[in-house]
Backbone as numpy.savetxt, mean C-alpha at the origin, in Angstrom:
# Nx Ny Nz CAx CAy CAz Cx Cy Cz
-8.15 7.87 12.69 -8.28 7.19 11.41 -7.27 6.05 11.35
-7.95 4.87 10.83 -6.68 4.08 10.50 -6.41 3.50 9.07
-5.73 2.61 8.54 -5.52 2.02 7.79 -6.83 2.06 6.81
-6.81 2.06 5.49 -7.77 1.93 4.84 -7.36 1.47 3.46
-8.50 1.28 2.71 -7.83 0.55 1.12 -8.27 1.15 0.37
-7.85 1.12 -0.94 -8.10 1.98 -1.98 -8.15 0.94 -3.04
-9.00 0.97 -4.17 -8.98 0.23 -5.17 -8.86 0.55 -6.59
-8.95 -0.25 -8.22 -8.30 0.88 -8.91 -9.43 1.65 -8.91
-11.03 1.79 -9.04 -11.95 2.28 -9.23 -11.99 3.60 -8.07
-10.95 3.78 -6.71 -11.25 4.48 -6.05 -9.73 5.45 -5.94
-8.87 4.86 -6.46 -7.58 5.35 -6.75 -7.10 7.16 -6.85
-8.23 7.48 -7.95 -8.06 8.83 -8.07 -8.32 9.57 -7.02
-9.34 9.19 -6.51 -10.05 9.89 -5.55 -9.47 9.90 -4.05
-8.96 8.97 -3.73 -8.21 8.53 -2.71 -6.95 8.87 -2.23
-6.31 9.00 -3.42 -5.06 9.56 -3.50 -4.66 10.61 -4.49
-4.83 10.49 -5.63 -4.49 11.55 -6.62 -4.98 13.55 -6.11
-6.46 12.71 -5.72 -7.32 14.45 -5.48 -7.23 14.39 -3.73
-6.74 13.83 -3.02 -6.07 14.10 -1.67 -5.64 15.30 -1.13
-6.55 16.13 -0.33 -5.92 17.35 -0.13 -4.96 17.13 1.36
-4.44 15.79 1.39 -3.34 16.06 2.17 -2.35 14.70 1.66
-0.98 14.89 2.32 -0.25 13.76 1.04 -0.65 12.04 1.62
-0.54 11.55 0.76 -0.85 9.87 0.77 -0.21 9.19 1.22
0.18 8.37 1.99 1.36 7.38 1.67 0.77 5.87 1.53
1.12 5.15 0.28 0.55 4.11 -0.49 1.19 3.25 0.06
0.19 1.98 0.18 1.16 0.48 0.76 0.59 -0.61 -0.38
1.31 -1.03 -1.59 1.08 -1.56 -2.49 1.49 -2.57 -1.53
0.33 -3.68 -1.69 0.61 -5.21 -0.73 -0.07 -6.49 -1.24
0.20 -7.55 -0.93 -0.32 -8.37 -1.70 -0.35 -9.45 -0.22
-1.20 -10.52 -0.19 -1.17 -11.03 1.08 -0.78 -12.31 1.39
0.00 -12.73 0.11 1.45 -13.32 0.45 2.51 -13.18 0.42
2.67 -11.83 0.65 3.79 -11.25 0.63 4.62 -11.32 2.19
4.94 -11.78 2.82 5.17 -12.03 4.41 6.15 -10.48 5.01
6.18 -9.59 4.37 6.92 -8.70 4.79 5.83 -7.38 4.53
5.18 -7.72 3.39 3.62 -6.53 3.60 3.07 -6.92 4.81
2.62 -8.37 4.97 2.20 -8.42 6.30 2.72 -7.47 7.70
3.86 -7.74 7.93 4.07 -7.41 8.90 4.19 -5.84 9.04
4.45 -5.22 7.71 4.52 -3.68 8.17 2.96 -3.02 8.01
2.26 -4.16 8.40 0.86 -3.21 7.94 0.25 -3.04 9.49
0.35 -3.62 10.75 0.03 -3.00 11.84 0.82 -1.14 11.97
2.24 -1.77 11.53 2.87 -0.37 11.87 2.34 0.80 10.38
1.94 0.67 9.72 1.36 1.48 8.47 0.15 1.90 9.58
-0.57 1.16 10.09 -2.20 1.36 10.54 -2.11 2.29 11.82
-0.41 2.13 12.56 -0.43 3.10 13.40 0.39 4.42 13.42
0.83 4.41 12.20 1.10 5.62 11.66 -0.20 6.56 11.02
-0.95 5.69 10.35 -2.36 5.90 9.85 -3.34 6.91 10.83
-3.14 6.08 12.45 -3.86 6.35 13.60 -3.25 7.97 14.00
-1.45 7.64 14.03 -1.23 8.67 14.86 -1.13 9.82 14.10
-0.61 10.32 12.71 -0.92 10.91 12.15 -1.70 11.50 11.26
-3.12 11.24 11.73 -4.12 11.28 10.39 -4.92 13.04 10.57
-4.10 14.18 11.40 -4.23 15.05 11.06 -3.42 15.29 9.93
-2.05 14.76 9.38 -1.23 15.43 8.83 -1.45 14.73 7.12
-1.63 13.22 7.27 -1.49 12.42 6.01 -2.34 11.26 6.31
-2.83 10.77 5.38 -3.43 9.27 4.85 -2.86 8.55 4.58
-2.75 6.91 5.06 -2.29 5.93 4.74 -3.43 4.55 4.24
-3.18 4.22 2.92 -4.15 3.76 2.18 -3.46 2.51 1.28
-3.99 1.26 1.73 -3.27 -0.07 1.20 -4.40 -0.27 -0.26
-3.01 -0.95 -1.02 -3.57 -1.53 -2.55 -3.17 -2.68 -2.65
-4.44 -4.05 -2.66 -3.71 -4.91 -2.84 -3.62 -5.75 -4.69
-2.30 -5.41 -4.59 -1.91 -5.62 -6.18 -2.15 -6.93 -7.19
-2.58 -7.81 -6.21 -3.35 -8.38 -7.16 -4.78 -8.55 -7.05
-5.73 -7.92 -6.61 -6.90 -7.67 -6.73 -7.35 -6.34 -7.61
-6.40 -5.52 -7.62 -6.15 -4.19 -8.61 -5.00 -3.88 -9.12
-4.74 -5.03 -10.15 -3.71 -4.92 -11.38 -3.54 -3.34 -12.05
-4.63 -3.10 -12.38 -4.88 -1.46 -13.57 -3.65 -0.31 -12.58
-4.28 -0.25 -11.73 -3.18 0.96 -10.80 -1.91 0.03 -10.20
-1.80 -1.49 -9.90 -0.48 -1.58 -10.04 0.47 -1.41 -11.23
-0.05 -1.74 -12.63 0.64 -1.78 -13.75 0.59 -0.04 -14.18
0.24 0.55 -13.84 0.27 2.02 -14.38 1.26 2.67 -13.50
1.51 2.30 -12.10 2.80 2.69 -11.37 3.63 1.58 -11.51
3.86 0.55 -12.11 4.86 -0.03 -12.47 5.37 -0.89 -11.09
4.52 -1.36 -10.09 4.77 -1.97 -9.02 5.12 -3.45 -8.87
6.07 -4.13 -8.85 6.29 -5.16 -9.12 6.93 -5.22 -7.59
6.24 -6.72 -7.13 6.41 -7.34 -5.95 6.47 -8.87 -6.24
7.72 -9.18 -5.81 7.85 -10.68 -6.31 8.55 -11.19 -4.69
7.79 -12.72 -4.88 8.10 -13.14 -3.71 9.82 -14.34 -3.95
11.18 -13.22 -2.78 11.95 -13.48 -3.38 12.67 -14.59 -2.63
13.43 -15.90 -3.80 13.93 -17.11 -2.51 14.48 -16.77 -1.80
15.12 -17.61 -0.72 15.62 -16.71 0.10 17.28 -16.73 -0.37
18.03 -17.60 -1.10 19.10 -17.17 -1.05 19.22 -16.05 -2.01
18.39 -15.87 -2.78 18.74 -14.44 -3.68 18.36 -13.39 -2.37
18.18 -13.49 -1.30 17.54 -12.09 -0.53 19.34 -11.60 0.13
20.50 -12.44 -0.11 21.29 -12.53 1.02 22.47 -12.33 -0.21
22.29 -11.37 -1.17 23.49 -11.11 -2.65 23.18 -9.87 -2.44
């Protein structure tokens, strides 16, 4: 199994009623650092998908389940990244 997406319409089902645990990649695809951890999400996805699911949301195409977990991803300058 690899990488897969979840949307808010599929949210519950995907993750909430999951009979094994989730791990969520709230991402957005200018985010340049979601980018890059999403091969390694997809092969964690691969190598463990007896144990858990790994399932990307991208937060601005499904606001409703970002704003209900309170996910805020802001793209940050860079000298505020280095305080």
């Amino acid at each position: 199994m690899s990488l897969t997406t979840t949307t808010d319409a599929t949210f519950a089902a995907d993750v909430l009623d999951s009979p094994v645990p989730v791990l969520v990649d709230f991402t957005a695809s200018w985010c340049p650092p979601c980018v890059m951890i999403a091969p390694v999400l997809d092969r964690i996805a691969t190598d463990e998908a007896e144990r858990l699911r790994v399932v990307s949301l991208d937060v601005d195409a499904h606001p409703i389940t970002t704003a209900e977990y309170q996910v805020l991803l802001r793209h940050a300058r860079r000298e505020e990244s280095y305080r």
